[in-house]
Biopython code that builds the backbone (N, CA, C, O; Angstrom):
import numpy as np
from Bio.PDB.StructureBuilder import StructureBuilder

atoms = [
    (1, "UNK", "N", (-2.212, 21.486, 3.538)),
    (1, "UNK", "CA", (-2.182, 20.060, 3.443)),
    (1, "UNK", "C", (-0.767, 19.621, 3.091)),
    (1, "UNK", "O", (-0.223, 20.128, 2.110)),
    (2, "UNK", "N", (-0.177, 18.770, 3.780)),
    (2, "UNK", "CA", (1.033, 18.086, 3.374)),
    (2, "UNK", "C", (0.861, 16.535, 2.856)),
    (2, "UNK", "O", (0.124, 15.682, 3.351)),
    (3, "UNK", "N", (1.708, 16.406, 1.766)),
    (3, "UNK", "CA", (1.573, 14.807, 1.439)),
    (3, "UNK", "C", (2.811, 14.516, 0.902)),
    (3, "UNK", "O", (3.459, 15.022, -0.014)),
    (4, "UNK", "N", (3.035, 13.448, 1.781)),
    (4, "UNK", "CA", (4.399, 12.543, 2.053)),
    (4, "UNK", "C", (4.101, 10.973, 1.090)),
    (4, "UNK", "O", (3.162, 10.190, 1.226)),
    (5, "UNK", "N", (5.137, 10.907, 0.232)),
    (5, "UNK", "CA", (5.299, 9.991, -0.784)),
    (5, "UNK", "C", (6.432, 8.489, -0.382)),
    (5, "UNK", "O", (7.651, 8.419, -0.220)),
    (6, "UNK", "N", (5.592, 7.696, -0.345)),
    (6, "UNK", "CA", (6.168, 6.605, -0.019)),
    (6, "UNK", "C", (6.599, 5.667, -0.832)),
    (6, "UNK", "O", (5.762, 4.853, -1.221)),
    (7, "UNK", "N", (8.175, 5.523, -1.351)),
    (7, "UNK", "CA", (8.102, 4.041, -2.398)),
    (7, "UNK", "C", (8.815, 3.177, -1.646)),
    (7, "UNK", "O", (9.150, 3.139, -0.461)),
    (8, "UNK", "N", (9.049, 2.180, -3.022)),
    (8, "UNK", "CA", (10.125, 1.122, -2.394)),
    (8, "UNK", "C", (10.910, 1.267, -3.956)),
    (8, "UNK", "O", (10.381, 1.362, -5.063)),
    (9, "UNK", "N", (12.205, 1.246, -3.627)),
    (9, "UNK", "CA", (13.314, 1.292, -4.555)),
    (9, "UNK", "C", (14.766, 0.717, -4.433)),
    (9, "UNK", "O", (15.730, 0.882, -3.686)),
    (10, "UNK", "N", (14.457, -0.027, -5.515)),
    (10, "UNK", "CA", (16.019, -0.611, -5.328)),
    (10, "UNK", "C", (17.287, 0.032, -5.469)),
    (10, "UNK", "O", (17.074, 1.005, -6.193)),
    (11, "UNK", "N", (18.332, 0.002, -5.198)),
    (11, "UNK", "CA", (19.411, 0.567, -5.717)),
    (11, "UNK", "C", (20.120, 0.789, -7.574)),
    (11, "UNK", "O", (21.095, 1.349, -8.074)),
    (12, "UNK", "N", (19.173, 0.134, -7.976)),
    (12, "UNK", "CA", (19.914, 0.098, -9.169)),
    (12, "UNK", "C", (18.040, 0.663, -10.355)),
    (12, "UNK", "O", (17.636, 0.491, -11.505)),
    (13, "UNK", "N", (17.630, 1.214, -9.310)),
    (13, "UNK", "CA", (16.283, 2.468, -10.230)),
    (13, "UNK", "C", (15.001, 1.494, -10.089)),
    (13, "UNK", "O", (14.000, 2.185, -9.897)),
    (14, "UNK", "N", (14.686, 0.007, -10.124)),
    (14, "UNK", "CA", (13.200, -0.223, -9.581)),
    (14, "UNK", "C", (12.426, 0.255, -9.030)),
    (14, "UNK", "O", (12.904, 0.561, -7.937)),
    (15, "UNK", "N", (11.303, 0.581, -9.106)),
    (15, "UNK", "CA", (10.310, 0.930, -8.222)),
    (15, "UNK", "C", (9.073, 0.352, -8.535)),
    (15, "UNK", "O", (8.138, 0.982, -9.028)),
    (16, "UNK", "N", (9.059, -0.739, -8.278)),
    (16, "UNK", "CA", (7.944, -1.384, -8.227)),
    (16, "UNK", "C", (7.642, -2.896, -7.282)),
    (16, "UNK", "O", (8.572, -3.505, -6.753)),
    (17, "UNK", "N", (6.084, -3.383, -7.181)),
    (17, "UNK", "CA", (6.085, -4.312, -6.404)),
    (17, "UNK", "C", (6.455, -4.930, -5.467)),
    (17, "UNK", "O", (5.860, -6.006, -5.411)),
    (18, "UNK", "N", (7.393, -4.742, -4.417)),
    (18, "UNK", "CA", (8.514, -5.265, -3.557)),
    (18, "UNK", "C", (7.969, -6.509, -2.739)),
    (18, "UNK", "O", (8.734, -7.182, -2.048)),
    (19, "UNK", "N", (6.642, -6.782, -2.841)),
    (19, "UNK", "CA", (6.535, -7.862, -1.663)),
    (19, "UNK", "C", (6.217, -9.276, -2.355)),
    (19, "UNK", "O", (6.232, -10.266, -1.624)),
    (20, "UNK", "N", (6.000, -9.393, -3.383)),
    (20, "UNK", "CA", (5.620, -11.086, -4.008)),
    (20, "UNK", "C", (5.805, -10.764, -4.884)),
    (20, "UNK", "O", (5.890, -9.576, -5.196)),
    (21, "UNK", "N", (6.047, -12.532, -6.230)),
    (21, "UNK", "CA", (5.971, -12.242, -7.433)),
    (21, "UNK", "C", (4.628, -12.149, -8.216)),
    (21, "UNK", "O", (4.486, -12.002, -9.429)),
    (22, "UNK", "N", (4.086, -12.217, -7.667)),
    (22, "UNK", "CA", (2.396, -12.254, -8.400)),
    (22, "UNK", "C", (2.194, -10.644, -8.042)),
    (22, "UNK", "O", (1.216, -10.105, -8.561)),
    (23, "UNK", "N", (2.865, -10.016, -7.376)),
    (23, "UNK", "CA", (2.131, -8.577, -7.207)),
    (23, "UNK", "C", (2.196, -8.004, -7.754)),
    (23, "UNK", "O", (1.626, -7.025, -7.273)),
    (24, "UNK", "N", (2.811, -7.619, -9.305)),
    (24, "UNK", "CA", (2.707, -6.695, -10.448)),
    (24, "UNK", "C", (3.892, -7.464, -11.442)),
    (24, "UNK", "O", (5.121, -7.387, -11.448)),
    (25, "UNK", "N", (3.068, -8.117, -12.142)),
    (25, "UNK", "CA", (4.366, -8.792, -13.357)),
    (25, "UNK", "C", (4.004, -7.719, -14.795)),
    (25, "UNK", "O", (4.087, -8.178, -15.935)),
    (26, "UNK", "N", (3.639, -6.386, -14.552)),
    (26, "UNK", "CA", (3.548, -5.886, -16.029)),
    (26, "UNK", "C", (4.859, -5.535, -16.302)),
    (26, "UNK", "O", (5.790, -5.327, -15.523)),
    (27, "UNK", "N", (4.788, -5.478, -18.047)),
    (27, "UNK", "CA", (6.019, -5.551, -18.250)),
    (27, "UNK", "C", (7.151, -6.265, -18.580)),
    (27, "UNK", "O", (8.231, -6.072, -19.139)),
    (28, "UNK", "N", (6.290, -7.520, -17.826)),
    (28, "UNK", "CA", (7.341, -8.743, -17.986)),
    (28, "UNK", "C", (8.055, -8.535, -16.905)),
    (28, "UNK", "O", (9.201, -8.846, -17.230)),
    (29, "UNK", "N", (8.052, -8.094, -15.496)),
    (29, "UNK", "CA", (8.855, -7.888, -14.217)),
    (29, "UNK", "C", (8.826, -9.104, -13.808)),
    (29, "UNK", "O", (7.735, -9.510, -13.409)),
    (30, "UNK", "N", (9.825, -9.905, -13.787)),
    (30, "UNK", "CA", (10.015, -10.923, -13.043)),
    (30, "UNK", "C", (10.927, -11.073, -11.703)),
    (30, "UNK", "O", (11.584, -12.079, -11.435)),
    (31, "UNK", "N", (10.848, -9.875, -10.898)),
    (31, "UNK", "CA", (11.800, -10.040, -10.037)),
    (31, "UNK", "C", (10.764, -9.097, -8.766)),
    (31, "UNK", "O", (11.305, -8.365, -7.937)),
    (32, "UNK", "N", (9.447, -9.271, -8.824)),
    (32, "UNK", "CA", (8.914, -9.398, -7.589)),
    (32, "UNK", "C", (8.696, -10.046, -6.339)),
    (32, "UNK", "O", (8.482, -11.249, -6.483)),
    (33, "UNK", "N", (8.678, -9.617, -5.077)),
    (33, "UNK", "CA", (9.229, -10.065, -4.201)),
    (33, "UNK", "C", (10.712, -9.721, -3.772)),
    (33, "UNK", "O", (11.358, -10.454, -3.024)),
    (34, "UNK", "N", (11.149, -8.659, -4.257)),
    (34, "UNK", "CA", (12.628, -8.494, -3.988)),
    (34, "UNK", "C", (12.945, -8.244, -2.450)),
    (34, "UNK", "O", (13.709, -8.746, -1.626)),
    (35, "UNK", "N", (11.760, -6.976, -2.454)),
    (35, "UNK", "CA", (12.172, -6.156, -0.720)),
    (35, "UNK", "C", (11.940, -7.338, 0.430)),
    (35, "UNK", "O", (12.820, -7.324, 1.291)),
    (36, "UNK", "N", (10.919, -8.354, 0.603)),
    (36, "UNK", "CA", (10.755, -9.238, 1.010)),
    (36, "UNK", "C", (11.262, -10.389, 1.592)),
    (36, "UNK", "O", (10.872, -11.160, 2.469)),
    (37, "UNK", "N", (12.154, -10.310, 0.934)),
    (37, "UNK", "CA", (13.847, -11.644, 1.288)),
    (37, "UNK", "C", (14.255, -10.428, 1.700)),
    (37, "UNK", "O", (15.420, -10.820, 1.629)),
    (38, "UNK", "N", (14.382, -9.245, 2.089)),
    (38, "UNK", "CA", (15.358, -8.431, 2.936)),
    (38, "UNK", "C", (14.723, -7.873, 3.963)),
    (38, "UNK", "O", (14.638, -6.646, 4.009)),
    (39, "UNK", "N", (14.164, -8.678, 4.968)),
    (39, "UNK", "CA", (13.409, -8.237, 5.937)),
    (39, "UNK", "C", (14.659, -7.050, 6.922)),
    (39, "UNK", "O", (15.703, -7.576, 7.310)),
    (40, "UNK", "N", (14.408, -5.422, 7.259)),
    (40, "UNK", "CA", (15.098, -5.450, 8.115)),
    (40, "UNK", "C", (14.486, -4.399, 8.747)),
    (40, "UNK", "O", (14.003, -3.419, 8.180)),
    (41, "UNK", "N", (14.522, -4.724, 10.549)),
    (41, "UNK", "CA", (13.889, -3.807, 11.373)),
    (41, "UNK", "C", (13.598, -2.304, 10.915)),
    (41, "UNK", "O", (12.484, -1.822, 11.120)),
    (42, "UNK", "N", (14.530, -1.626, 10.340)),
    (42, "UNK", "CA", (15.136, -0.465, 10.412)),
    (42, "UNK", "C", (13.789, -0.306, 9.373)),
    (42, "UNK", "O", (13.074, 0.561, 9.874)),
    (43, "UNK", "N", (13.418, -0.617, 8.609)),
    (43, "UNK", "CA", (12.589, -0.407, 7.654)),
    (43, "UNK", "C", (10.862, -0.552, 7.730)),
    (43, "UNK", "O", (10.034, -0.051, 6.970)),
    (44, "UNK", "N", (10.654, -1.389, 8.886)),
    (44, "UNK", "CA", (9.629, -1.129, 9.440)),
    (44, "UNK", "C", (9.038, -0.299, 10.249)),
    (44, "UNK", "O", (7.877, 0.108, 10.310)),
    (45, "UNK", "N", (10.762, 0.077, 11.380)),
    (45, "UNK", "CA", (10.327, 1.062, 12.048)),
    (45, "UNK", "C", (10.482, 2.452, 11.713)),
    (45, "UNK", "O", (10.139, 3.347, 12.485)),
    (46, "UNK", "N", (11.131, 2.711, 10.268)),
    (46, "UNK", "CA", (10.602, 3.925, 9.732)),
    (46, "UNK", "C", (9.486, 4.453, 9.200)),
    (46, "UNK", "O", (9.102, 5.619, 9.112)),
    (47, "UNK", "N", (8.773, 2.884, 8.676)),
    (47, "UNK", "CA", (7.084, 3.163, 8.204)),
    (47, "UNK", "C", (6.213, 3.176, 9.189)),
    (47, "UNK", "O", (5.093, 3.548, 8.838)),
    (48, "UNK", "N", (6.365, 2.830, 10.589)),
    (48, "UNK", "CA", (5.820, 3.067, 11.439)),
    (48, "UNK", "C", (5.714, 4.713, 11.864)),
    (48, "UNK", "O", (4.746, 5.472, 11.899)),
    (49, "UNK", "N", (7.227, 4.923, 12.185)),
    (49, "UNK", "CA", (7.063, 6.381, 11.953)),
    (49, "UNK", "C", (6.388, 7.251, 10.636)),
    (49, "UNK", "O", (5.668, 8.234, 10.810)),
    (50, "UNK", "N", (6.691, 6.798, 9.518)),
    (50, "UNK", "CA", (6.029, 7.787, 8.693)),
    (50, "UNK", "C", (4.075, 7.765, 9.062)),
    (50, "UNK", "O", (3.500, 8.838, 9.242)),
    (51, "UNK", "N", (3.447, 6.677, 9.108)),
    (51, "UNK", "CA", (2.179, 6.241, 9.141)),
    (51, "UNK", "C", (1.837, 7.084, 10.652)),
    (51, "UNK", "O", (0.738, 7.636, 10.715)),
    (52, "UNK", "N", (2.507, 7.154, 11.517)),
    (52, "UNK", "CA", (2.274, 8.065, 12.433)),
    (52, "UNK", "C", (1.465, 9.327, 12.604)),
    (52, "UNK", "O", (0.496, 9.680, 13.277)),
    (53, "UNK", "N", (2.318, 9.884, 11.660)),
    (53, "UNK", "CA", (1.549, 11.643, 11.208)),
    (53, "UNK", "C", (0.980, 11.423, 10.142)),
    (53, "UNK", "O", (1.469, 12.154, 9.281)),
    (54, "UNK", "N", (0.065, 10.686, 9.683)),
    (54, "UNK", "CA", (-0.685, 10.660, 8.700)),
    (54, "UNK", "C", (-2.002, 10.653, 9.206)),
    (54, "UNK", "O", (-2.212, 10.255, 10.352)),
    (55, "UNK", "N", (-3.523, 11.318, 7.983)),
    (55, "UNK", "CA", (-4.358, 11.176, 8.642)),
    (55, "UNK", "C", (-5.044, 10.429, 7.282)),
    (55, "UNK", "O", (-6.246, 10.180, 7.185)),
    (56, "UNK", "N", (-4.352, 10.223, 6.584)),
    (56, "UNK", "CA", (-5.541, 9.122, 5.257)),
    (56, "UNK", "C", (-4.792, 8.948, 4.156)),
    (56, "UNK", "O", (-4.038, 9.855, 3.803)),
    (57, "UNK", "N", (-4.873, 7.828, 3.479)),
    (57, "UNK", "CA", (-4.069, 7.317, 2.761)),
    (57, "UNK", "C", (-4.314, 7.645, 1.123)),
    (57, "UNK", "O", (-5.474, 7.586, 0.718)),
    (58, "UNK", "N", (-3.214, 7.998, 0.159)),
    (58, "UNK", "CA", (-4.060, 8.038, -1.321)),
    (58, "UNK", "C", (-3.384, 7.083, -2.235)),
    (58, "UNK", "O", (-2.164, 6.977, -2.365)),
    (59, "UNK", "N", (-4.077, 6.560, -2.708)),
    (59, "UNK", "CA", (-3.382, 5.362, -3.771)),
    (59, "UNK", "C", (-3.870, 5.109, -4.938)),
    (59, "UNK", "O", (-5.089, 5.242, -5.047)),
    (60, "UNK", "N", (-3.364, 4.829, -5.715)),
    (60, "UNK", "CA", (-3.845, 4.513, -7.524)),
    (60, "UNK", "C", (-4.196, 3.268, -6.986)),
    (60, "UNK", "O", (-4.094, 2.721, -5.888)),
    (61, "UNK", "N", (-4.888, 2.830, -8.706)),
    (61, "UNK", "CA", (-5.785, 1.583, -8.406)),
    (61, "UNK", "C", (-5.160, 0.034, -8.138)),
    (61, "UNK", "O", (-5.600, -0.810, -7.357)),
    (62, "UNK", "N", (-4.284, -0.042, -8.812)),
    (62, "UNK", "CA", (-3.200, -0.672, -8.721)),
    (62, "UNK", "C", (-2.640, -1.007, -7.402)),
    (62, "UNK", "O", (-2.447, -2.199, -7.159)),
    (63, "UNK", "N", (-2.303, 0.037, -6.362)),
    (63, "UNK", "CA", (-1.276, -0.253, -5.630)),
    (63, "UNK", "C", (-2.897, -0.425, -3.892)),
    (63, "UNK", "O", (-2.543, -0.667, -2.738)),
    (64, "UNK", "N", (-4.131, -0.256, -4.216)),
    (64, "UNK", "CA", (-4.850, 0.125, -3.731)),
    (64, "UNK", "C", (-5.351, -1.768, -3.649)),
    (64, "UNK", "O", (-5.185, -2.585, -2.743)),
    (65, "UNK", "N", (-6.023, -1.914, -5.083)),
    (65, "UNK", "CA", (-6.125, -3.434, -4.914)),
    (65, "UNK", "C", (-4.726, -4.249, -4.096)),
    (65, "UNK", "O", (-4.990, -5.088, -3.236)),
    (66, "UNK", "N", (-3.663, -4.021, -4.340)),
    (66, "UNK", "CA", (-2.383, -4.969, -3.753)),
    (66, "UNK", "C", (-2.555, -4.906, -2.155)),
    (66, "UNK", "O", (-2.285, -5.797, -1.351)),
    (67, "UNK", "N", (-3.210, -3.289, -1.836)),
    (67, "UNK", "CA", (-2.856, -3.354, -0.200)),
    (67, "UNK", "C", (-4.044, -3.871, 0.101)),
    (67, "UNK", "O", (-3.838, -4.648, 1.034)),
    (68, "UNK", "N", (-5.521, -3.869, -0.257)),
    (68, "UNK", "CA", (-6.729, -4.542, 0.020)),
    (68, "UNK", "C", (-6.558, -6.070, 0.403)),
    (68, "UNK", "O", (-7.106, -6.683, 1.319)),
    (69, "UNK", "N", (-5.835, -6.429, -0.350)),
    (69, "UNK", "CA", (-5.613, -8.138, -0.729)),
    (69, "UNK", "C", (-4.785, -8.620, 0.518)),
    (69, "UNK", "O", (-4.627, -9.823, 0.724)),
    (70, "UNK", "N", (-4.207, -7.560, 1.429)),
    (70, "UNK", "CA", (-2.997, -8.176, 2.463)),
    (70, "UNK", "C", (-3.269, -7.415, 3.289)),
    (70, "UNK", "O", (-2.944, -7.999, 4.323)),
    (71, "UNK", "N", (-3.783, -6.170, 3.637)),
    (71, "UNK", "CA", (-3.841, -5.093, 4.816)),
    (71, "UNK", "C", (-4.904, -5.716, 5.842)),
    (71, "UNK", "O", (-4.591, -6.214, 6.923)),
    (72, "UNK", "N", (-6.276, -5.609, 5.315)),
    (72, "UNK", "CA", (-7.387, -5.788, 5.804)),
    (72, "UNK", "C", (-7.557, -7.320, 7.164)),
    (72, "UNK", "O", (-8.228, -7.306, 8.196)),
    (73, "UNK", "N", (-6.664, -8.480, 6.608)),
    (73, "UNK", "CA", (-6.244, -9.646, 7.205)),
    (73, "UNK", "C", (-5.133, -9.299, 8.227)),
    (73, "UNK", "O", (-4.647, -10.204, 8.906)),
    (74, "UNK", "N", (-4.758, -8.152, 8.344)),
    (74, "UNK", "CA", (-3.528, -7.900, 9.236)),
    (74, "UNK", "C", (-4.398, -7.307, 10.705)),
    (74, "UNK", "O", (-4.389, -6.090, 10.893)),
    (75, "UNK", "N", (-4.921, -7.956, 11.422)),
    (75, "UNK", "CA", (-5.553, -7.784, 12.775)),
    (75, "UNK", "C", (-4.780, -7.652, 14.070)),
    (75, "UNK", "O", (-5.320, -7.245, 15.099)),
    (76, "UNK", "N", (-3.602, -7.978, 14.008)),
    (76, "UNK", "CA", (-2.938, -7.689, 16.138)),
    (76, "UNK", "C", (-2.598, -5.827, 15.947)),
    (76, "UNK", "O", (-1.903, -5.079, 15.261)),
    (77, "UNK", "N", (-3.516, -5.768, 16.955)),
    (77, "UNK", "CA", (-3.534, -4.459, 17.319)),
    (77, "UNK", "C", (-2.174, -3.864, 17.630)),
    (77, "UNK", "O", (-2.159, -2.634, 17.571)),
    (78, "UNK", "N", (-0.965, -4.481, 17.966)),
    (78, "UNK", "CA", (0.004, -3.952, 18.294)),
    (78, "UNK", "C", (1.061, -3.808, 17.097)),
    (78, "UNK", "O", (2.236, -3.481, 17.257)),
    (79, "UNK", "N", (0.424, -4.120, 15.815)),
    (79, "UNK", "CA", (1.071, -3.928, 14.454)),
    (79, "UNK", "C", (0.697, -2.520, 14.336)),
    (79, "UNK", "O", (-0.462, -2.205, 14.064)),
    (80, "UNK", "N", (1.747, -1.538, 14.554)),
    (80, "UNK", "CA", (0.968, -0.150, 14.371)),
    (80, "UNK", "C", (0.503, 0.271, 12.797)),
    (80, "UNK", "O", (-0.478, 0.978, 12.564)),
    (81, "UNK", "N", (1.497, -0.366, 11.646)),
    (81, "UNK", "CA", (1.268, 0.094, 10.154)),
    (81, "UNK", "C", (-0.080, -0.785, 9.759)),
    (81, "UNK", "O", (-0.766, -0.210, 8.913)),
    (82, "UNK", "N", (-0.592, -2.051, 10.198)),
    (82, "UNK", "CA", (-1.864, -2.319, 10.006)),
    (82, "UNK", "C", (-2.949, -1.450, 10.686)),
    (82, "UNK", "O", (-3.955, -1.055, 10.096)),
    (83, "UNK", "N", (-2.751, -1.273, 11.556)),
    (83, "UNK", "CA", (-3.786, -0.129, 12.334)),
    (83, "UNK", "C", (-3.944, 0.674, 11.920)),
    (83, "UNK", "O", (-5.151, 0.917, 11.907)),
    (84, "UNK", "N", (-3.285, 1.507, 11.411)),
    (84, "UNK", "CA", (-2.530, 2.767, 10.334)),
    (84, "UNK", "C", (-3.574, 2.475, 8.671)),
    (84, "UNK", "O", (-4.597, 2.938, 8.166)),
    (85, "UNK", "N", (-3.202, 2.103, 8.550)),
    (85, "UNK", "CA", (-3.493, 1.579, 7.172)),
    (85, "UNK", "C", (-5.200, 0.946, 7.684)),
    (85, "UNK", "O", (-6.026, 1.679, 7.140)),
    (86, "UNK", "N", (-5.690, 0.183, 8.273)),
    (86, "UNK", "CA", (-7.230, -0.079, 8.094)),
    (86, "UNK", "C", (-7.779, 0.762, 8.884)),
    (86, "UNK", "O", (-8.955, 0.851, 8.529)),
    (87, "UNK", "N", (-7.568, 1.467, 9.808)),
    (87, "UNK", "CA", (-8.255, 2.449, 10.332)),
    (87, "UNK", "C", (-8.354, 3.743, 9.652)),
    (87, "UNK", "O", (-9.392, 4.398, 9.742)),
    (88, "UNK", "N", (-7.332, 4.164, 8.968)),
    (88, "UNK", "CA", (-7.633, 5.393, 8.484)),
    (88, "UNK", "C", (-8.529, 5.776, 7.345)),
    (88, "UNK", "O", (-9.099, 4.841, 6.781)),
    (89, "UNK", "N", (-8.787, 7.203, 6.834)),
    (89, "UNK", "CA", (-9.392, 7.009, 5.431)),
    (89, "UNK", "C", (-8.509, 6.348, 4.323)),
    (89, "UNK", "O", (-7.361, 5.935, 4.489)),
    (90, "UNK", "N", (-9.163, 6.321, 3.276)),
    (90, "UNK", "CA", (-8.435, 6.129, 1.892)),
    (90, "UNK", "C", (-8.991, 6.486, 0.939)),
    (90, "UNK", "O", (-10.135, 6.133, 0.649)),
    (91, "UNK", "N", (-8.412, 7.114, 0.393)),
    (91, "UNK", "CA", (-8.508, 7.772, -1.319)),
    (91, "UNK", "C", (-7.763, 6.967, -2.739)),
    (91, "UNK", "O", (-6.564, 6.794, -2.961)),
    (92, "UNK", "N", (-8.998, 6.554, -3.596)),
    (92, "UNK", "CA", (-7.974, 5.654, -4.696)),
    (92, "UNK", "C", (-8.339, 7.234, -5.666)),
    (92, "UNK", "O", (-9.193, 8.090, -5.435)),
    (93, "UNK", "N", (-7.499, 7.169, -6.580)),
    (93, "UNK", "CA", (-7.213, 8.014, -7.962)),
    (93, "UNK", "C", (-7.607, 6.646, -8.786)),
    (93, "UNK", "O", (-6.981, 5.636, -8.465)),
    (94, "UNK", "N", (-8.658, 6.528, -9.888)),
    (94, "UNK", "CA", (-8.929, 5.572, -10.714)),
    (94, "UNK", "C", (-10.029, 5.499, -11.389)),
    (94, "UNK", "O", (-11.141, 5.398, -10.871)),
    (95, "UNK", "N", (-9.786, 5.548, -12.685)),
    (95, "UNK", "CA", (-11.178, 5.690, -13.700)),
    (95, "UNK", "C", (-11.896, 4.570, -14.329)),
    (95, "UNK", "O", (-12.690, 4.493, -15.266)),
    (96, "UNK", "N", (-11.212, 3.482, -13.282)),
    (96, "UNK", "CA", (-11.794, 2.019, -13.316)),
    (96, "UNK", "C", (-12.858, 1.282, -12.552)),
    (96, "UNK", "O", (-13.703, 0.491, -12.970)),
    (97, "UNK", "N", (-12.584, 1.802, -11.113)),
    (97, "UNK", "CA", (-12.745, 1.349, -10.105)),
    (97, "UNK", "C", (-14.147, 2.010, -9.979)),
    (97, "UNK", "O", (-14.233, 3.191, -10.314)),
    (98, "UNK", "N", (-15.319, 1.324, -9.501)),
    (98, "UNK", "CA", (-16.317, 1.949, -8.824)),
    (98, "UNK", "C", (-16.636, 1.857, -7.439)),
    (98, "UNK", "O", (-15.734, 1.510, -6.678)),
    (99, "UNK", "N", (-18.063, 2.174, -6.865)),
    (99, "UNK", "CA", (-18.257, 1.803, -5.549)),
    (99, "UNK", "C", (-18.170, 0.275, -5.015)),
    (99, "UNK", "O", (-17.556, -0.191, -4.055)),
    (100, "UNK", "N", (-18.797, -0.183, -5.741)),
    (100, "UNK", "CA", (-19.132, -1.590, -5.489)),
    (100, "UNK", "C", (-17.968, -2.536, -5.464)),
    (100, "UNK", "O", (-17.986, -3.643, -4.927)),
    (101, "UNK", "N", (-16.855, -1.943, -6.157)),
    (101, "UNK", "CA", (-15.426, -3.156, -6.107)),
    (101, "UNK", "C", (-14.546, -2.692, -5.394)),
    (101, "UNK", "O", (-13.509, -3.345, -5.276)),
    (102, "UNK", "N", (-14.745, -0.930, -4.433)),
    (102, "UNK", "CA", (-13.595, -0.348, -3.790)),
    (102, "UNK", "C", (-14.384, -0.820, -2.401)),
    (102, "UNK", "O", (-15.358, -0.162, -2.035)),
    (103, "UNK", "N", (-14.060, -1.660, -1.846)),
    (103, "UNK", "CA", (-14.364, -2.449, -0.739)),
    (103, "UNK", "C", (-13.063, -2.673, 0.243)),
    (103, "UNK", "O", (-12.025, -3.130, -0.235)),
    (104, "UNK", "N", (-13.149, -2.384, 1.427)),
    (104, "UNK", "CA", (-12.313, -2.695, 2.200)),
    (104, "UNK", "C", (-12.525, -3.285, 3.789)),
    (104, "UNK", "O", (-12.115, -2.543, 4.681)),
    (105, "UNK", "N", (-12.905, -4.081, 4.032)),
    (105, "UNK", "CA", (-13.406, -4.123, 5.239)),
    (105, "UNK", "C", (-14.724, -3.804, 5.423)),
    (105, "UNK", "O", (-15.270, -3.818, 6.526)),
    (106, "UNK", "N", (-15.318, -3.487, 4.281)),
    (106, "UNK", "CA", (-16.901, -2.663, 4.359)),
    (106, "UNK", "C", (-16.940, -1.358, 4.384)),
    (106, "UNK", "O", (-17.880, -0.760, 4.907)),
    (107, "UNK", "N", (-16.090, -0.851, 3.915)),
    (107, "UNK", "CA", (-15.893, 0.636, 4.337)),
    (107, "UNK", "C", (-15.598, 0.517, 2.444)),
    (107, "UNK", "O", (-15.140, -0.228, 1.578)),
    (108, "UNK", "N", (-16.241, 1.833, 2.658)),
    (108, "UNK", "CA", (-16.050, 2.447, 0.944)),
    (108, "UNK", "C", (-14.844, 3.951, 0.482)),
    (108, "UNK", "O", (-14.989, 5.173, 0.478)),
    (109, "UNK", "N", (-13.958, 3.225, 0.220)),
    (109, "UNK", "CA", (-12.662, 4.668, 0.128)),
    (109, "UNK", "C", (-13.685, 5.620, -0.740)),
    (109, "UNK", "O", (-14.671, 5.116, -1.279)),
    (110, "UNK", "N", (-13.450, 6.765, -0.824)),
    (110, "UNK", "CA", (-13.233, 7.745, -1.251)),
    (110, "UNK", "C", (-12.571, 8.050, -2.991)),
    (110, "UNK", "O", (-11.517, 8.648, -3.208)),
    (111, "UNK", "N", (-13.310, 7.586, -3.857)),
    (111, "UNK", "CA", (-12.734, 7.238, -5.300)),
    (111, "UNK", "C", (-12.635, 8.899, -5.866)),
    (111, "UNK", "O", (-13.417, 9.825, -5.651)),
    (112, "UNK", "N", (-11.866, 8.883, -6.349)),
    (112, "UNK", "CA", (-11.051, 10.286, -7.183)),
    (112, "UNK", "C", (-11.033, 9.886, -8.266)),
    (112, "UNK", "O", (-10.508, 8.792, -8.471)),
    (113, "UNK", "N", (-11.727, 10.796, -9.578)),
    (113, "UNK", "CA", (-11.013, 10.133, -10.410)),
    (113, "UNK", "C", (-10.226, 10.845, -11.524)),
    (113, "UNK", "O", (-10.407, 12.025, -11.824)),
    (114, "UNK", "N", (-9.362, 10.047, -12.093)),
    (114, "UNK", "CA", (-7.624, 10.504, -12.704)),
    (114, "UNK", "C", (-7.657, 11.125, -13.623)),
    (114, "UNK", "O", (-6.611, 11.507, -14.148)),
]
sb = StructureBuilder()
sb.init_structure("model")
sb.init_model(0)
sb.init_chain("A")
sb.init_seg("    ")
for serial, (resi, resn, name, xyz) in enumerate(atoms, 1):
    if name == "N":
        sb.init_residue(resn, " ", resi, " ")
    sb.init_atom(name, np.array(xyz, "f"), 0.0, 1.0, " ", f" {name:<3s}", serial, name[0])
structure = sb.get_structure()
């Protein structure tokens, strides 16, 4: 089994939240939404490639609710990382989460727990 680790990181050590400010303010992070104002091709079409050779996704609970909330609404078939992402399996890691709230489309991930 191989598993390929995906973040988003700023240059100066962040790693967290990159697409809105409501998407993870713990901490007191007020600078969500960063990656977002820097839309650039090059960066989509590397997650396209990575999502490529993948056959199922694993995510903590956290980063699992964030992609639920925005993935599932992403429908043109010619978006390959939405296709990627709602078609495949998914695995959350989480000792929170049960059946009934890991919902995605109607499909029930695969809960692990941490």
């Amino acid at each position: 089994m191989k598993l390929t680790v995906q973040n988003f990181l700023t240059l100066d050590g962040v790693m967290q939240a990159p697409g809105g400010p409501e998407e993870d303010p713990s901490d007191n992070f007020t600078q969500g939404g960063w990656q977002a104002q820097f839309p650039d091709p090059a960066v989509g079409e590397f997650v396209t490639e990575l999502n490529s050779h993948v056959s199922a996704f694993l995510f903590g609970r956290r980063p699992f609710d964030i992609f639920r909330g925005y993935w599932p609404d992403q429908t043109d078939p010619d978006n390959a990382i939405a296709t990627a992402i709602n078609s495949l399996p998914k695995y959350v890691v989480s000792n929170s989460l049960n059946d009934a709230d890991a919902r995605w489309r109607g499909e029930h991930p695969t809960l692990l727990a941490s």
